[in-house]
C-alpha positions in Angstrom: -14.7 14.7 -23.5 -14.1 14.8 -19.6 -17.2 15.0 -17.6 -17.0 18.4 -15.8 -17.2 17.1 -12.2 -14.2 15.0 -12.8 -11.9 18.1 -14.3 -13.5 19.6 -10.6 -12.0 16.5 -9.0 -9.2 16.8 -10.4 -8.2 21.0 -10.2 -9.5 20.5 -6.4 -6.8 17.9 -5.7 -4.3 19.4 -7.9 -4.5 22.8 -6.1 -4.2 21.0 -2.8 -1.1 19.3 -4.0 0.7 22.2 -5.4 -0.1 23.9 -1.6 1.1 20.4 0.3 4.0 20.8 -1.1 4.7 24.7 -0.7 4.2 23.6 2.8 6.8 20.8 2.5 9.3 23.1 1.1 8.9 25.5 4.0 9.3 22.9 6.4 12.1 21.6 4.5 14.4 25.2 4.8 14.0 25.4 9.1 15.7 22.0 8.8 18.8 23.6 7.0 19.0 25.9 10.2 21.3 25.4 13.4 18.4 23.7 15.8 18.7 21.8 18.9 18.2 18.2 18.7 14.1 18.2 19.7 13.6 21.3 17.3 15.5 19.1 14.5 13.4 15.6 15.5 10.4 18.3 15.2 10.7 19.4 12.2 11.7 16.1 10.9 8.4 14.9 12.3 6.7 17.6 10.6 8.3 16.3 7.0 6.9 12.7 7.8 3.4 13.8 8.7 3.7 16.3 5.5 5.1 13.5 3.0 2.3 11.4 4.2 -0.6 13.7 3.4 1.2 14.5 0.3 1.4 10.9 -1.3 -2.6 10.4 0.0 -3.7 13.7 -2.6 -1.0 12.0 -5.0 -3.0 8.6 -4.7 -6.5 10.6 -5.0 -5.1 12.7 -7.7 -4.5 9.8 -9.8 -7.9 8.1 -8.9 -9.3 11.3 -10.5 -7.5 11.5 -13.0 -8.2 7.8 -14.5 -11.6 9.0 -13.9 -11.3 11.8 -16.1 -9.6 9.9 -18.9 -6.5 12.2 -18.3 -4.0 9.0 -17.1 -4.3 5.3 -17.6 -4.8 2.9 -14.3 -2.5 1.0 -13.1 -2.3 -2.3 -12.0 -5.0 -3.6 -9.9 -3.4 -4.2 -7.0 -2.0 -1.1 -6.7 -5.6 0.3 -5.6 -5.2 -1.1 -2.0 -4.9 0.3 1.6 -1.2 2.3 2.0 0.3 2.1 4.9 2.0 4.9 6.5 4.3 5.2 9.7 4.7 8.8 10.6 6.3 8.5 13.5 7.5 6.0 16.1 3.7 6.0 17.5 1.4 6.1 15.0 0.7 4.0 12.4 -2.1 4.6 9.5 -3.7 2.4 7.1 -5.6 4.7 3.8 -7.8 3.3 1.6 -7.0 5.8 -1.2 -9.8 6.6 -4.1 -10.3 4.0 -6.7 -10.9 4.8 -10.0 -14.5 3.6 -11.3 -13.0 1.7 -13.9 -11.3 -0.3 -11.4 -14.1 -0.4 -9.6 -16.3 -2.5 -12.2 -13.4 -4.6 -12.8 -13.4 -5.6 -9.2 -17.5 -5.9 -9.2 -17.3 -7.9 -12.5 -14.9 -11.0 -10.6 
């Protein structure tokens, strides 16, 4: 049975996924408009920052899901830092959640 504050976890990060990506989508239709070429690298800018956040909930999402006994974990080594490049001047590193059963495994070695 899945522990209650997991199925929390996991609506929580669902719902904020589902709303990342409405938000995507908008951004998405202005790029299908006539813009001039700093209101098109904008927008475009916009998508990169958006896609980012989006694949951080994704990585959560699943975190909380292997918690909840809803998905199964993937490989080990796909629990390490992401890097992202949003744009031309920033550069991110995120440590995305790791599922407690990955957790002991790396506290067990």
């Amino acid at each position: 049975m899945i522990d209650l504050n997991d199925a929390e976890a996991i609506l929580r990060l669902a719902k904020r996924l589902v709303s990342e990506r409405k938000h995507f989508d908008k951004i998405s239709a202005r790029q299908n408009h006539d813009n001039t070429p700093k209101r098109a690298q904008k927008i475009q800018a916009d998508m990169n920052w958006q896609a980012m956040e989006i694949d951080k909930i994704e990585l959560d999402l699943h975190a909380a899901c292997v918690d909840g006994g809803v998905a199964a974990p993937r490989d080990d080594c796909r629990y390490g830092p992401a890097e992202y490049h949003p744009s031309g001047f920033h550069s991110y590193r995120y440590q995305p959640a790791i599922p407690r059963v990955i957790a002991a495994r790396r506290e067990a070695k």
